[in-house]
DSSP file (Angstrom, degrees, kcal/mol; ACC not computed):
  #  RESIDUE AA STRUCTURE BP1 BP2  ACC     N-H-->O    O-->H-N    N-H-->O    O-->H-N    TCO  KAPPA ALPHA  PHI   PSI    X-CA   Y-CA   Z-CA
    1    1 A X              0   0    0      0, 0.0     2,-0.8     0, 0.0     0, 0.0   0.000 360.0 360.0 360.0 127.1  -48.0  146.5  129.7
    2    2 A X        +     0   0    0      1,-0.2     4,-0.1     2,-0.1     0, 0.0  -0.652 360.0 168.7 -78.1 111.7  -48.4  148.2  126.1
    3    3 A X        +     0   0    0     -2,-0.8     2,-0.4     2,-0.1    -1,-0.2   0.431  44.3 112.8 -95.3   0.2  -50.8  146.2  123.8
    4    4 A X  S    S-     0   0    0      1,-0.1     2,-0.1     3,-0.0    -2,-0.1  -0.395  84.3-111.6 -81.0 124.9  -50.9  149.2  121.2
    5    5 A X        -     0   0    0     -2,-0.4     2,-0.2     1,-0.1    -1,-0.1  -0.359  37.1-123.8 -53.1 136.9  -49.2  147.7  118.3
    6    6 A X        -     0   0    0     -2,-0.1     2,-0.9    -4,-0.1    -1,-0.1  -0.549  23.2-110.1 -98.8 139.4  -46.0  149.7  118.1
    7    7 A X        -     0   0    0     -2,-0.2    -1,-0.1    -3,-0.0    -2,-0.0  -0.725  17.4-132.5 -92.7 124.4  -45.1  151.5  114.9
    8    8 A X        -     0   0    0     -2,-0.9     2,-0.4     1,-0.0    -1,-0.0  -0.124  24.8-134.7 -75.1 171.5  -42.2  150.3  112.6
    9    9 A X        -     0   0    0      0, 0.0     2,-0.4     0, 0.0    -1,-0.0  -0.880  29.1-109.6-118.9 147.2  -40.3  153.5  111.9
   10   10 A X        -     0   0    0     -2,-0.4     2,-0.0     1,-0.1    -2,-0.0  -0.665  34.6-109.1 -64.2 113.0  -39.6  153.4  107.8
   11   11 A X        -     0   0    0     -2,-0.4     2,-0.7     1,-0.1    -1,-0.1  -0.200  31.7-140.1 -36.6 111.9  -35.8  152.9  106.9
   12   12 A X        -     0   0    0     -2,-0.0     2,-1.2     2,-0.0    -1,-0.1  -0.829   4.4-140.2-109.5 153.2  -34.2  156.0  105.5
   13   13 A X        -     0   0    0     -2,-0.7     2,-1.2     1,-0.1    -2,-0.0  -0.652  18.8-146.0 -88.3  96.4  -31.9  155.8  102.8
   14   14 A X     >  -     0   0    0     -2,-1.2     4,-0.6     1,-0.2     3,-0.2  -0.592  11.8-170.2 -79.6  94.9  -29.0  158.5  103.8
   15   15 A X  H  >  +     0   0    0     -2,-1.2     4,-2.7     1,-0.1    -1,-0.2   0.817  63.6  81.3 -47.0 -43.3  -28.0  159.8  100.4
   16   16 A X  H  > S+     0   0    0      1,-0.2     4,-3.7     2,-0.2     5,-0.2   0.845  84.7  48.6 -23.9 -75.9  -24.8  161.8  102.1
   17   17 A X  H  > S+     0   0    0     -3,-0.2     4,-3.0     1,-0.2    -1,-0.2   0.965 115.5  47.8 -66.3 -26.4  -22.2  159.7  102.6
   18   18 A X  H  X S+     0   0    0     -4,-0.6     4,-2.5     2,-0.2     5,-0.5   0.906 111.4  51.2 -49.7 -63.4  -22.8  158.3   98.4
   19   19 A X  H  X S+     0   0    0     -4,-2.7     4,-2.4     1,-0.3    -2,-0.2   0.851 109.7  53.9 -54.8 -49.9  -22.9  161.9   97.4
   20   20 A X  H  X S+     0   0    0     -4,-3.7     4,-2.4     2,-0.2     5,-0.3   0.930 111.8  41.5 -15.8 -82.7  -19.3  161.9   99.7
   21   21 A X  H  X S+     0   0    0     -4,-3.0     4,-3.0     1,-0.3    -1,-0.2   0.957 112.0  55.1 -47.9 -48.9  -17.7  159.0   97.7
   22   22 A X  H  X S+     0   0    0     -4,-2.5     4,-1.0     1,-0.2     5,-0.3   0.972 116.1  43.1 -53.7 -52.3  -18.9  160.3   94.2
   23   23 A X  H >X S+     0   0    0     -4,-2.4     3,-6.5    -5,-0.5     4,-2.7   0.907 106.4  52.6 -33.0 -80.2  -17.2  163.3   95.2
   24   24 A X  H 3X S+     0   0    0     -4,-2.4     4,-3.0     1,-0.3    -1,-0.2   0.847 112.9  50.7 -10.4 -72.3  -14.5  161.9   96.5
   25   25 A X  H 3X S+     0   0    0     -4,-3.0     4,-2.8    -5,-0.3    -1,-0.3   0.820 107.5  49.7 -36.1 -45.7  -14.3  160.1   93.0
   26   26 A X  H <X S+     0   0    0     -3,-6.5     4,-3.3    -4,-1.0     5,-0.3   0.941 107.9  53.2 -77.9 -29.8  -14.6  163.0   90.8
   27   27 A X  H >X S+     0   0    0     -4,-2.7     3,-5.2     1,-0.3     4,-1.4   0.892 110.7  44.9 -54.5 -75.3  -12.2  164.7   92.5
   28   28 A X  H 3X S+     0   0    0     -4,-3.0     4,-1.1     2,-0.3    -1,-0.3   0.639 110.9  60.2 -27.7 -52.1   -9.5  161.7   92.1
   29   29 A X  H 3< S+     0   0    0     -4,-2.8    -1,-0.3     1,-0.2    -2,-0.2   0.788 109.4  42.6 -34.4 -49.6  -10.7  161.5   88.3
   30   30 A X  H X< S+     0   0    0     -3,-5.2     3,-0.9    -4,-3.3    -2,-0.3   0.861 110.9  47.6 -98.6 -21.1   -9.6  164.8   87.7
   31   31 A X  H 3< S+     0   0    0     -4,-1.4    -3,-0.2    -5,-0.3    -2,-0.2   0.898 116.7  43.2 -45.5 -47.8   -6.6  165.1   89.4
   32   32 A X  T 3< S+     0   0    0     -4,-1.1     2,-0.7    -5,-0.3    -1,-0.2   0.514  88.7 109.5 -83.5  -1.9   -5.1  161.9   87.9
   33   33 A X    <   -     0   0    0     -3,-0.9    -1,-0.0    -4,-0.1    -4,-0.0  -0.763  63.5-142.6 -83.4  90.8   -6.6  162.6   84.1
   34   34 A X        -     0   0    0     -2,-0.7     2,-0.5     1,-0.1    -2,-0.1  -0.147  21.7-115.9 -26.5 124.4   -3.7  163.5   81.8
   35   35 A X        -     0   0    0      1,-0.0    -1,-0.1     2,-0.0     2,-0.0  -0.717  14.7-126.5 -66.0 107.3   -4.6  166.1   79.4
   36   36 A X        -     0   0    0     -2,-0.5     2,-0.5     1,-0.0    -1,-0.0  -0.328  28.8-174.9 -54.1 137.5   -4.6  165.5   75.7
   37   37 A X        -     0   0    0     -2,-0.0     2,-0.3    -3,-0.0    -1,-0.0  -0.962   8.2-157.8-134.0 121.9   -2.4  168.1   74.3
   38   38 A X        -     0   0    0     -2,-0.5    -2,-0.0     1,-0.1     0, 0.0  -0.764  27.2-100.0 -86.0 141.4   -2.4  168.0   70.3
   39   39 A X        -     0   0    0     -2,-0.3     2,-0.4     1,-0.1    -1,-0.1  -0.128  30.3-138.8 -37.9 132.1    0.6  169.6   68.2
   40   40 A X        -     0   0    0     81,-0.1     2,-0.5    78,-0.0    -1,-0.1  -0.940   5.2-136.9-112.5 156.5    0.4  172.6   66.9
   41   41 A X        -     0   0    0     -2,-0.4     2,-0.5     2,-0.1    77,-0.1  -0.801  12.9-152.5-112.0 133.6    1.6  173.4   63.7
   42   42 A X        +     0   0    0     -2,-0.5     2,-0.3    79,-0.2    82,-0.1  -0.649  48.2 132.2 -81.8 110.0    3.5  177.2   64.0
   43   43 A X        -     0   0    0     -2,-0.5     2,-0.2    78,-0.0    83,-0.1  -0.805  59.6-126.5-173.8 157.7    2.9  178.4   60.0
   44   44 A X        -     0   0    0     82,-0.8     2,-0.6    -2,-0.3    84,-0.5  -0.595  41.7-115.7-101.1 146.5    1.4  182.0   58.7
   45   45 A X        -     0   0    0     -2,-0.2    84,-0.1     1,-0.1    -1,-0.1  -0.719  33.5-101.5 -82.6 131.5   -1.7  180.9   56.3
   46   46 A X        -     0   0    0     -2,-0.6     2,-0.8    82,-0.4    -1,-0.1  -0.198  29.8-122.0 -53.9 134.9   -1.3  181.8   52.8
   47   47 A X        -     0   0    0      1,-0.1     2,-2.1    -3,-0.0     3,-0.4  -0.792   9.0-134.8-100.5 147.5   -3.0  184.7   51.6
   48   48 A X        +     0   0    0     -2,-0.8    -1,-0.1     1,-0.2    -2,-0.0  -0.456  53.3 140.6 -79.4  73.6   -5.5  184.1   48.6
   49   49 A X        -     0   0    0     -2,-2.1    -1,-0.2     2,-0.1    -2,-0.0   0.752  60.0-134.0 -98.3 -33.3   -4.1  187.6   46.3
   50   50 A X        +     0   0    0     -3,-0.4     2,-0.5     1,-0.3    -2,-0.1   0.852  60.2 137.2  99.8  20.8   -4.6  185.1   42.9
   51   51 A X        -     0   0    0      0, 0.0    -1,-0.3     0, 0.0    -2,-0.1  -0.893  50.2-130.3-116.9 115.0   -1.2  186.3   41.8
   52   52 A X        -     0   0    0     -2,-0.5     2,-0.4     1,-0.1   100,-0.1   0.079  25.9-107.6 -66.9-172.6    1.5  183.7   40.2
   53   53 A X        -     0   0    0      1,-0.2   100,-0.1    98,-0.1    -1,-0.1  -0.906  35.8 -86.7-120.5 140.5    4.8  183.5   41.2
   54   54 A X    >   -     0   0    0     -2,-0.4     3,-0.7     1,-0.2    -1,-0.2   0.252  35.6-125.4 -10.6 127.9    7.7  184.4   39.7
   55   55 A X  T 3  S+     0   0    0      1,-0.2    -1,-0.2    -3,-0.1    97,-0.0   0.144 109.0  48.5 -72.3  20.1    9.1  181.6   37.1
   56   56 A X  T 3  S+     0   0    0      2,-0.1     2,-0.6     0, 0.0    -1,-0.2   0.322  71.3 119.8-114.9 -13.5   12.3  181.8   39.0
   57   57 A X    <   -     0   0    0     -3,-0.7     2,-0.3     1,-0.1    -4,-0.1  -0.625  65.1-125.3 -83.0 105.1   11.5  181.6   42.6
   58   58 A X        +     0   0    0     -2,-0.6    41,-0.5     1,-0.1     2,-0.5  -0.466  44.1 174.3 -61.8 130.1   13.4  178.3   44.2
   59   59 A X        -     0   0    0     -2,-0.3     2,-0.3    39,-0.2    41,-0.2  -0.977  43.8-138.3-140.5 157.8   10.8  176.1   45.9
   60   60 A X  E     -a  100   0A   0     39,-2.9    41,-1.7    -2,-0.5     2,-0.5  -0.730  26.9-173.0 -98.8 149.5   10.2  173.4   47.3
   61   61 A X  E     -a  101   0A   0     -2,-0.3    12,-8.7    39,-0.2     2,-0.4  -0.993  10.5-153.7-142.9 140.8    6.7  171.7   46.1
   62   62 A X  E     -aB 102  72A   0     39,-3.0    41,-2.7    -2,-0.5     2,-0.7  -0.920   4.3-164.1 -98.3 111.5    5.2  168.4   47.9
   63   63 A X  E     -aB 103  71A   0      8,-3.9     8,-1.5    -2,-0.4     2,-0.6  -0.828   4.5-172.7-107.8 124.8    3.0  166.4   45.5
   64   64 A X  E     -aB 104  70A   0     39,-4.2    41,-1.8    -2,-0.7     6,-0.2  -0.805  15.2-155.7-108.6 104.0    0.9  164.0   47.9
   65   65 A X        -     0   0    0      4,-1.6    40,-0.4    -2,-0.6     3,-0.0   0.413  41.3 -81.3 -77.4-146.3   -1.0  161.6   45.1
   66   66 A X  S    S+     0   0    0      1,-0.2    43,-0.3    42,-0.1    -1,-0.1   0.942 133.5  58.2 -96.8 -47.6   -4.7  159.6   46.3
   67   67 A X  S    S-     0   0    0      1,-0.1    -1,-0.2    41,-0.1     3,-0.1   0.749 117.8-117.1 -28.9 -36.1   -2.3  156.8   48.0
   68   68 A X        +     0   0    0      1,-0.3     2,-0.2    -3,-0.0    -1,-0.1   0.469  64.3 149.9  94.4   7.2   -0.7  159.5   50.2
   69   69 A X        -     0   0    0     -5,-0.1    -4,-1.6     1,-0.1     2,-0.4  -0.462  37.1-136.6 -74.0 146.8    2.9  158.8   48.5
   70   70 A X  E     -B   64   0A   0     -6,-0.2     7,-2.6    -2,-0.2     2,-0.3  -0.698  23.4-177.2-107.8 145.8    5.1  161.9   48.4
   71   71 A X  E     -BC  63  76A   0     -8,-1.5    -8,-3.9    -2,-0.4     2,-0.4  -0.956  16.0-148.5-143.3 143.0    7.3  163.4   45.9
   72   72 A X  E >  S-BC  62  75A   0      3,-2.0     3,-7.9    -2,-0.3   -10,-0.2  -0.870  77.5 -12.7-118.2 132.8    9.2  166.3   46.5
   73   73 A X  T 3  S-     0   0    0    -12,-8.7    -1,-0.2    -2,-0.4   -11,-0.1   0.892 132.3 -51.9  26.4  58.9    9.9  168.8   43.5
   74   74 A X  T 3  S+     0   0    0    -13,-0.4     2,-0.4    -3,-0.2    -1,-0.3   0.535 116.1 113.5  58.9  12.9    8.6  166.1   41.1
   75   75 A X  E <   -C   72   0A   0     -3,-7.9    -3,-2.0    69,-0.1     2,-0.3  -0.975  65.7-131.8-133.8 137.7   11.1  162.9   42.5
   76   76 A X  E     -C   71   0A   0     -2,-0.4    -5,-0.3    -5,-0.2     3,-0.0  -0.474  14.7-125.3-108.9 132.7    9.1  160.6   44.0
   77   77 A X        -     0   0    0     -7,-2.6    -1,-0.1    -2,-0.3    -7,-0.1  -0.046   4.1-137.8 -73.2 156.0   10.1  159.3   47.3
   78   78 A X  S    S+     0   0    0      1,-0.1     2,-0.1    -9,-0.1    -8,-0.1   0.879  91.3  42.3 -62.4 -76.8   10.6  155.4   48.4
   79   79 A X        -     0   0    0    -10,-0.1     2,-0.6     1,-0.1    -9,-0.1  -0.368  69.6-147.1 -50.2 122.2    8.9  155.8   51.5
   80   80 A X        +     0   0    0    -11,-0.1     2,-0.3    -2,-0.1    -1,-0.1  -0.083  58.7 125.2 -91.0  78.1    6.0  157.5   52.3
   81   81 A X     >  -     0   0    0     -2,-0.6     4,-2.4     1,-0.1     5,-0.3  -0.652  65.7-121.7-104.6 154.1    7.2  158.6   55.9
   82   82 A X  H  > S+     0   0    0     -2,-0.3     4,-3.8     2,-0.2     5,-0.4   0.960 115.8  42.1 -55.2 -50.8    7.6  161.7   58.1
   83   83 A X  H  > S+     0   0    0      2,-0.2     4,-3.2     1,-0.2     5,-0.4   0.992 117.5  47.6 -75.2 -36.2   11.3  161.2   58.7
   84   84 A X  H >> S+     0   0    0      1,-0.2     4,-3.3     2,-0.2     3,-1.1   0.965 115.1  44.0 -34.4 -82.3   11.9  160.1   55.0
   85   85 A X  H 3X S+     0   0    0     -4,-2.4     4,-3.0     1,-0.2     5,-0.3   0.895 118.4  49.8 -60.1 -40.0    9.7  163.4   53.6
   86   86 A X  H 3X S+     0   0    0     -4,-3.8     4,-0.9    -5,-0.3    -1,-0.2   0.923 105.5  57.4 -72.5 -23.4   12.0  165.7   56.6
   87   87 A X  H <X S+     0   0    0     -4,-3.2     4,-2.8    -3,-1.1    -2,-0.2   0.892 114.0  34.6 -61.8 -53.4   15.1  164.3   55.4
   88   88 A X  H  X S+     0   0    0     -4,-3.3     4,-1.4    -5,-0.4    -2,-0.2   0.809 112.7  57.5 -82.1 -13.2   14.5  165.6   51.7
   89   89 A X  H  X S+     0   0    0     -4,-3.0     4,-1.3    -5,-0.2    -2,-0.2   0.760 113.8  39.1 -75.0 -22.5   12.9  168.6   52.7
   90   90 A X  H  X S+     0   0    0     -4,-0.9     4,-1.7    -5,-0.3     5,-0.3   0.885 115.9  55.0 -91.8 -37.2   16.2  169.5   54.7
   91   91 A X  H  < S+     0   0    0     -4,-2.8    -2,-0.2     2,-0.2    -3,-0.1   0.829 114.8  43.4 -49.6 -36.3   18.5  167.9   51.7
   92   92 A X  H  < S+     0   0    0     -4,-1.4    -1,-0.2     1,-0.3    -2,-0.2   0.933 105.4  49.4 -78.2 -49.4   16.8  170.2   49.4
   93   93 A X  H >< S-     0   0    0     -4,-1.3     3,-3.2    -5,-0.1    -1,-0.3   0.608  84.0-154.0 -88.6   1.5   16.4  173.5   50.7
   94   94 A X  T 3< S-     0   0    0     -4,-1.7    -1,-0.1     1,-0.3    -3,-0.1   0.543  73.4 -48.8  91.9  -3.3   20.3  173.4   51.6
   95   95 A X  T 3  S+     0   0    0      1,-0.5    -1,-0.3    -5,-0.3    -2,-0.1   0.035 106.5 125.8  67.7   0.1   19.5  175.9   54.4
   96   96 A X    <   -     0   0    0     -3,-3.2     2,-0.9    -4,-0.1    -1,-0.5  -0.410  66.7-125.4 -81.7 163.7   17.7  178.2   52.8
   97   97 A X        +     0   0    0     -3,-0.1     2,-0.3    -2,-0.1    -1,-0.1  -0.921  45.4 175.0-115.2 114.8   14.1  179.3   54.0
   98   98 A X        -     0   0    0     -2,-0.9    29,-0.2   -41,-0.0    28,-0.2  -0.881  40.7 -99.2-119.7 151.6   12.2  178.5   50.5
   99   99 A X        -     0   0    0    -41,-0.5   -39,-2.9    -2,-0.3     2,-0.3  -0.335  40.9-143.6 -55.0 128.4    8.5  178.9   50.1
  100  100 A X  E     -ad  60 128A   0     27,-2.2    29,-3.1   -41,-0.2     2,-0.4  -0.857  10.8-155.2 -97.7 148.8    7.0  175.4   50.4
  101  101 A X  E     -ad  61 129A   0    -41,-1.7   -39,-3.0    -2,-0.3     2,-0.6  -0.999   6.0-149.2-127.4 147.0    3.9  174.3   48.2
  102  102 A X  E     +ad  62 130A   0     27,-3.9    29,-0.6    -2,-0.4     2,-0.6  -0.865  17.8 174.3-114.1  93.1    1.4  171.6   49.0
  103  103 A X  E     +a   63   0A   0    -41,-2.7   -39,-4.2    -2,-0.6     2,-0.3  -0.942  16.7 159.0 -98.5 121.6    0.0  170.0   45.9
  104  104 A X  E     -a   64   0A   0     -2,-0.6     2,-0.2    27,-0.4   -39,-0.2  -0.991  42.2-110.9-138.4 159.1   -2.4  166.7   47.3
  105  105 A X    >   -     0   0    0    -41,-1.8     3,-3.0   -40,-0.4   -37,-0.0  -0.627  27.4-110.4-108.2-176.4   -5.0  165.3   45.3
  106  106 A X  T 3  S+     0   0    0      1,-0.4    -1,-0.1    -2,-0.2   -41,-0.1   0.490 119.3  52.8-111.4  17.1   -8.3  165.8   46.3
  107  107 A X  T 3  S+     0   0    0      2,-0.1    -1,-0.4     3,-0.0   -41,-0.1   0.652  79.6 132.6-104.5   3.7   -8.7  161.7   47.4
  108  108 A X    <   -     0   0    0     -3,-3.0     2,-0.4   -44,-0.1   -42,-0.1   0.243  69.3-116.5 -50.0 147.4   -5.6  162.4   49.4
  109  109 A X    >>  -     0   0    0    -43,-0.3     3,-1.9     1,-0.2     4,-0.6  -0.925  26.1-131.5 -98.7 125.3   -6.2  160.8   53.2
  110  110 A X  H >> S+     0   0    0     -2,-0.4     4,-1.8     1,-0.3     3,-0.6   0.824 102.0  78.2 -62.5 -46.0   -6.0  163.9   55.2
  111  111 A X  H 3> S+     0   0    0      2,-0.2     4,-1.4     1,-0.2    -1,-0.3   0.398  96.1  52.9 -18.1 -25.3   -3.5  162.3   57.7
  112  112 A X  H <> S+     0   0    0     -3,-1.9     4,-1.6     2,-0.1    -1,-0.2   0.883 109.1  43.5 -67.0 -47.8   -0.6  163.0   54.6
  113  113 A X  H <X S+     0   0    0     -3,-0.6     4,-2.4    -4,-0.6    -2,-0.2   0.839 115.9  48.9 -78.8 -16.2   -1.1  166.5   54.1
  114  114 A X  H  X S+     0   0    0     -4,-1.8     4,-2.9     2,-0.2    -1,-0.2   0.972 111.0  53.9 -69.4 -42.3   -1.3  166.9   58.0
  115  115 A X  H  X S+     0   0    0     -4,-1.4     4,-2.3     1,-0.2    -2,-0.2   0.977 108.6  47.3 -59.5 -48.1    2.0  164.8   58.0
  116  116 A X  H  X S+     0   0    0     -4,-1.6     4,-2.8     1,-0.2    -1,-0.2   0.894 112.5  48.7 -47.2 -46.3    3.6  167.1   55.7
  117  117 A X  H  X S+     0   0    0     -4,-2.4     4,-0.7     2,-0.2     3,-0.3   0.990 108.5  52.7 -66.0 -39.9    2.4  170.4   57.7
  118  118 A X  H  < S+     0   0    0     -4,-2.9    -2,-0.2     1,-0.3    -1,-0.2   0.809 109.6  54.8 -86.8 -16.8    3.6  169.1   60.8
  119  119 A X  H >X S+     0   0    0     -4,-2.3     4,-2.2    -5,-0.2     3,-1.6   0.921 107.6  44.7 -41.1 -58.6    6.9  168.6   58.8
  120  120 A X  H 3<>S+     0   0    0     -4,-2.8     5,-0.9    -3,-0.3    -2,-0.2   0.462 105.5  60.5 -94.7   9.0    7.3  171.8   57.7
  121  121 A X  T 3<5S+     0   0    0     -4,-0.7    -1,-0.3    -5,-0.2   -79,-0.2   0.316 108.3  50.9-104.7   4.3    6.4  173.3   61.3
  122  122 A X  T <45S+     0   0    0     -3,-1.6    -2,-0.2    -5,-0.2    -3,-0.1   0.734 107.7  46.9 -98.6 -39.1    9.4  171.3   62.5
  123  123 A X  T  <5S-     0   0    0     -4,-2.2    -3,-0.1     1,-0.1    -2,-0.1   0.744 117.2-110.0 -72.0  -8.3   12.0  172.5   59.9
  124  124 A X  T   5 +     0   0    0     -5,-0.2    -3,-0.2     1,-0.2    -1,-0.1   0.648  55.5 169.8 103.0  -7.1   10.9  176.1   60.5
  125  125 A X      < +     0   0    0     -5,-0.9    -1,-0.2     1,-0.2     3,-0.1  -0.269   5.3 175.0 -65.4 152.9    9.2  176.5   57.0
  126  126 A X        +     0   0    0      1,-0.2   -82,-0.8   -28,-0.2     2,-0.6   0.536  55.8  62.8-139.1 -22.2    7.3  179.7   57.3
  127  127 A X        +     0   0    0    -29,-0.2   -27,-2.2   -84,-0.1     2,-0.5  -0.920  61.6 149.7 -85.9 109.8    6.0  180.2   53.8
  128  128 A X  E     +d  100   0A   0     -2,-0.6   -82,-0.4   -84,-0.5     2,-0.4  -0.978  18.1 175.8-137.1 136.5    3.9  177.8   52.8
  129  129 A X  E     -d  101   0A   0    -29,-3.1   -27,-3.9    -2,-0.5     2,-0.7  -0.939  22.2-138.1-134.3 149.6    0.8  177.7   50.4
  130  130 A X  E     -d  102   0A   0     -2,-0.4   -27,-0.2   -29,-0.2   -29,-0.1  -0.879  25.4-127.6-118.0 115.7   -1.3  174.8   49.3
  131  131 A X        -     0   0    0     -2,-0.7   -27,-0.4   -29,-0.6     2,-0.3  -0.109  24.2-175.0 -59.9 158.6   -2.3  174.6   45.8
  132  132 A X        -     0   0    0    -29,-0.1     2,-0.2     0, 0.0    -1,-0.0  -0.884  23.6-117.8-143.1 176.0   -5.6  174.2   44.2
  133  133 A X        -     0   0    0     -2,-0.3     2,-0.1     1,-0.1     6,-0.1  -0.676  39.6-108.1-117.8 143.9   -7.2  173.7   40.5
  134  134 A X        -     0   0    0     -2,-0.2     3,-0.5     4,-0.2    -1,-0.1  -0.474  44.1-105.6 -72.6 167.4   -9.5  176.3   39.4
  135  135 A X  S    S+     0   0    0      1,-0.3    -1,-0.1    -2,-0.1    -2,-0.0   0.684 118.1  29.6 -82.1  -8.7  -13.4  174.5   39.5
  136  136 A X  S    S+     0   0    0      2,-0.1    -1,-0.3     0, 0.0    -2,-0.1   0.534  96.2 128.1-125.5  27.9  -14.2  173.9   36.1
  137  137 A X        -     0   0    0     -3,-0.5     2,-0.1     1,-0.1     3,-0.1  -0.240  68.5-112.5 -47.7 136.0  -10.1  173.4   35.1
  138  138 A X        -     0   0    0      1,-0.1     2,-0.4    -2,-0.0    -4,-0.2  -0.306  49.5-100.0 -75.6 162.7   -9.1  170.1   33.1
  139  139 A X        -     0   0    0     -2,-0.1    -1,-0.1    -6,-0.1     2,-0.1  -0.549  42.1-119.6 -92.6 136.4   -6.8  168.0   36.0
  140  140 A X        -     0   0    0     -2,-0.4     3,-0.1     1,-0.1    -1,-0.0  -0.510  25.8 -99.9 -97.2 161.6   -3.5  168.5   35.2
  141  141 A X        -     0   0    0      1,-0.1    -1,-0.1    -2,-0.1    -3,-0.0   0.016  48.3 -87.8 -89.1 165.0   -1.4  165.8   34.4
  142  142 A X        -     0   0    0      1,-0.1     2,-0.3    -3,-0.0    -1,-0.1  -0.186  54.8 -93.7 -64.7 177.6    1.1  164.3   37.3
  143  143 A X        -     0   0    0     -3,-0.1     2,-0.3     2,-0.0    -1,-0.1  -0.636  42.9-148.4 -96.0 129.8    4.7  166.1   37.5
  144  144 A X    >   -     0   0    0     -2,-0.3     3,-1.9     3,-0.2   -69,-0.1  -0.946  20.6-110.6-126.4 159.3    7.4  164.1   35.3
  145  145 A X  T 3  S+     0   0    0      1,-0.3     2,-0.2    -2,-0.3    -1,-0.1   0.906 115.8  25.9 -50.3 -54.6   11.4  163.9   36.1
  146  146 A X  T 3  S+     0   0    0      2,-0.1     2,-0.4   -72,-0.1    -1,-0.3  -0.173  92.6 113.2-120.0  57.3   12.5  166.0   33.2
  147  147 A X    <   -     0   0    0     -3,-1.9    -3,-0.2    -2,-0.2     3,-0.1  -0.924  66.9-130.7 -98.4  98.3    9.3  168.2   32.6
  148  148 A X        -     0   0    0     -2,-0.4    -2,-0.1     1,-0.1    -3,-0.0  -0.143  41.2 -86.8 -73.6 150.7   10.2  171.8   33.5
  149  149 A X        -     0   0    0      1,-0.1     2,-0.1     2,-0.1    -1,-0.1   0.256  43.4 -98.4 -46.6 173.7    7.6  173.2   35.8
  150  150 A X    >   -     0   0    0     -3,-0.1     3,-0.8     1,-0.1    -1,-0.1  -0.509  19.7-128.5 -86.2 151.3    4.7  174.7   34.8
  151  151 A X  T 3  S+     0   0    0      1,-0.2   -98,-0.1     2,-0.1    -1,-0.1   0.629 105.5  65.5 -73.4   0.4    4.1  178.7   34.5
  152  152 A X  T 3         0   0    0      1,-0.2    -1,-0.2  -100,-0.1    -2,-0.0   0.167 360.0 360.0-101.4   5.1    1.2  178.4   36.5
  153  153 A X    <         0   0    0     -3,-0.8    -1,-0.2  -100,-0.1    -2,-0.1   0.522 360.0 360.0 -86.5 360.0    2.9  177.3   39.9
């Protein structure tokens, strides 16, 4: 007979088959993750030459006020909505590819002027510049219905 007290053998904790299933897991995670894919909007960046434009040159201009309401070429739209704003941008320019400009003011919720770019990267617009005020410039008053544009556009 053995009287020596027998020694308990220590449990071990077999990490393997875990590290398995976590595998297992990531794998499954990433296979099955749909990929955010954001729009992009297709449109050549204006270059900053400081030179006005022609008082004669048809264009279309988007004024987006601190609400995020749109007016197109100074008539001010019911809605402000994407399909609304693509419906007069297609009414206006008639088929022609005219220069768009992006007037917003500077409280604008960035979510309008992005709807408006991603407008004009559906119609194809391919000129487009977004205006700004010189820094120490008085603010120039909104666009009215029978005011002919300014020389400065």
């Amino acid at each position: 007979m053995n009287l020596r007290p027998r020694r308990r053998e220590e449990p071990e904790l077999n990490l393997v088959p875990m590290i398995d299933v976590v595998l297992v897991l990531l794998i499954f995670f990433m296979v099955t993750t749909s990929l955010r894919h954001e729009s992009e909007l297709e449109i050549r960046l204006p270059e900053a030459s400081g030179r006005p434009l022609p008082g004669n040159v048809a264009q279309l201009e988007v004024d987006i006020d601190a609400n995020g309401r749109y007016a197109l070429n100074g008539q001010a739209l019911e809605v402000a909505d994407a399909m609304v704003l693509k419906a007069a941008l297609q009414a206006a320019a008639q088929g022609r590819e005219l220069p768009l400009t992006v007037r917003a003011d500077g409280r604008t919720p960035h979510q309008a002027v992005v709807t408006v770019l991603e407008v004009a990267g559906q119609l194809g617009i391919r000129r487009l510049a977004i205006a700004t005020g010189e820094p120490n410039a008085p603010p120039a008053s909104p666009p009215t219905l029978d005011a002919p544009p300014s020389p400065d556009r």
